[in-house]
Each structure stands twice: as structure tokens, then as C-alpha cells.
C-alpha positions in Angstrom: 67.6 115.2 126.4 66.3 113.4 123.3 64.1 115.5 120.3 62.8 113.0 118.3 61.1 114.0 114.8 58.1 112.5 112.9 56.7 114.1 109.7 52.9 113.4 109.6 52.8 115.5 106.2 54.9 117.9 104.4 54.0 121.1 107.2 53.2 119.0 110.5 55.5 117.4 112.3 55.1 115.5 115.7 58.1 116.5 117.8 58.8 114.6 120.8 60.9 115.6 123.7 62.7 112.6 125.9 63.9 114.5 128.8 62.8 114.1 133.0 59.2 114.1 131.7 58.6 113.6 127.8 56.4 115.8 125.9 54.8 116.1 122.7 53.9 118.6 120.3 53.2 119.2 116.9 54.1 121.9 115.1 53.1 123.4 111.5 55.8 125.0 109.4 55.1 126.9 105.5 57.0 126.2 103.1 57.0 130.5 102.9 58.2 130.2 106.7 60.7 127.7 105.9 62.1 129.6 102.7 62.3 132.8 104.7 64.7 131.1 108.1 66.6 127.9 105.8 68.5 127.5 102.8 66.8 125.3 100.6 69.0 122.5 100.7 68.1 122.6 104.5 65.1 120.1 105.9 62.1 120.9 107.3 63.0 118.4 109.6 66.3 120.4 110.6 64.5 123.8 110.6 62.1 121.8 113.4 64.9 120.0 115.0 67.2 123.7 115.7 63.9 125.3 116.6 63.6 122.7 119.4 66.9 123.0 120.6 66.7 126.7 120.6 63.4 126.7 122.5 65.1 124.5 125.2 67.7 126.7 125.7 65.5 128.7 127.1 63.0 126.8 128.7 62.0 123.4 129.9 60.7 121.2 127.5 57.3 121.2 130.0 56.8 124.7 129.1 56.6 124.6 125.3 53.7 124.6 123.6 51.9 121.7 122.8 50.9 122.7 119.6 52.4 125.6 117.3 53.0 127.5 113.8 56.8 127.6 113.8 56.6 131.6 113.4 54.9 132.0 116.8 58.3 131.5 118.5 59.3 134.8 117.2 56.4 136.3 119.4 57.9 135.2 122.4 61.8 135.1 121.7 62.6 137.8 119.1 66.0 136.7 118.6 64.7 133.2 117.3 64.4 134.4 113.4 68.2 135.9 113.4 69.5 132.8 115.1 68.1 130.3 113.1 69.2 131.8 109.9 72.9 131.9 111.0 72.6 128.4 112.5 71.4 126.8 109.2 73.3 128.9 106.6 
């Protein structure tokens, strides 16, 4: 499975998942958001990339939304806020 990244500006990115059937999606993220889950010395592009990999973890690329603030994960996988902030500090 390939996650490929492409920033459109400095909160959207267009993510795009290479796996039996490729998706898209694109996917907002705050600079508040951001500062609250990464270091600063992390990218946004990072913060996007380990969200991804997180989400497909636990589902199939086909399930993810196609378009998303990075917080809503949270709603649906409470663990995501903990686990990214160990992964990227």
C-alpha cells in the first residue's frame, strides 16, 4: 500500500491511497490541531502521512472518508489523539 501526499495549501492536503483500489481524499488540518498532536519541528505532511497509516490499520483504505478535518478521526477512533502524539514525539 502506497500513501502519497500533495499539499494544495498550508491546511489541505490531497492524500492518495495506492492499494487494490486507489482512493483519494483531502483532508484539512489547523495549524491549532496540528500544535495540539505534533511537535513543531514535525510536518503537516507527517501529521497527515501517520494519520493515514493509523486509519488503515484499522480499516480499508475504501472505507475512509473522502473528505475530512483531521480531528474527526478522534470521533470514530478515540485512541487516535494519544497515539499520534507518542508516534511523532
Amino acid at each position: 500500500m502506497l500513501i502519497t501526499i500533495e499539499e494544495k495549501n498550508d491546511t489541505t492536503f490531497k492524500v492518495t491511497v495506492t492499494s487494490r483500489q486507489t482512493t483519494t481524499h483531502t483532508v484539512t488540518v489547523t495549524p491549532e490541531y496540528k500544535a495540539k498532536l505534533a511537535a513543531l519541528n514535525v510536518a503537516t505532511e507527517t501529521l497527515v502521512e501517520k494519520s493515514f497509516e493509523f486509519l488503515l490499520e484499522r480499516e480499508p483504505n475504501t472505507s475512509i472518508l473522502r473528505e475530512f478535518d483531521l480531528k474527526v478521526i478522534q470521533t470514530y477512533f478515540p485512541e487516535y489523539e494519544r497515539t499520534l502524539r507518542q508516534l511523532l514525539s
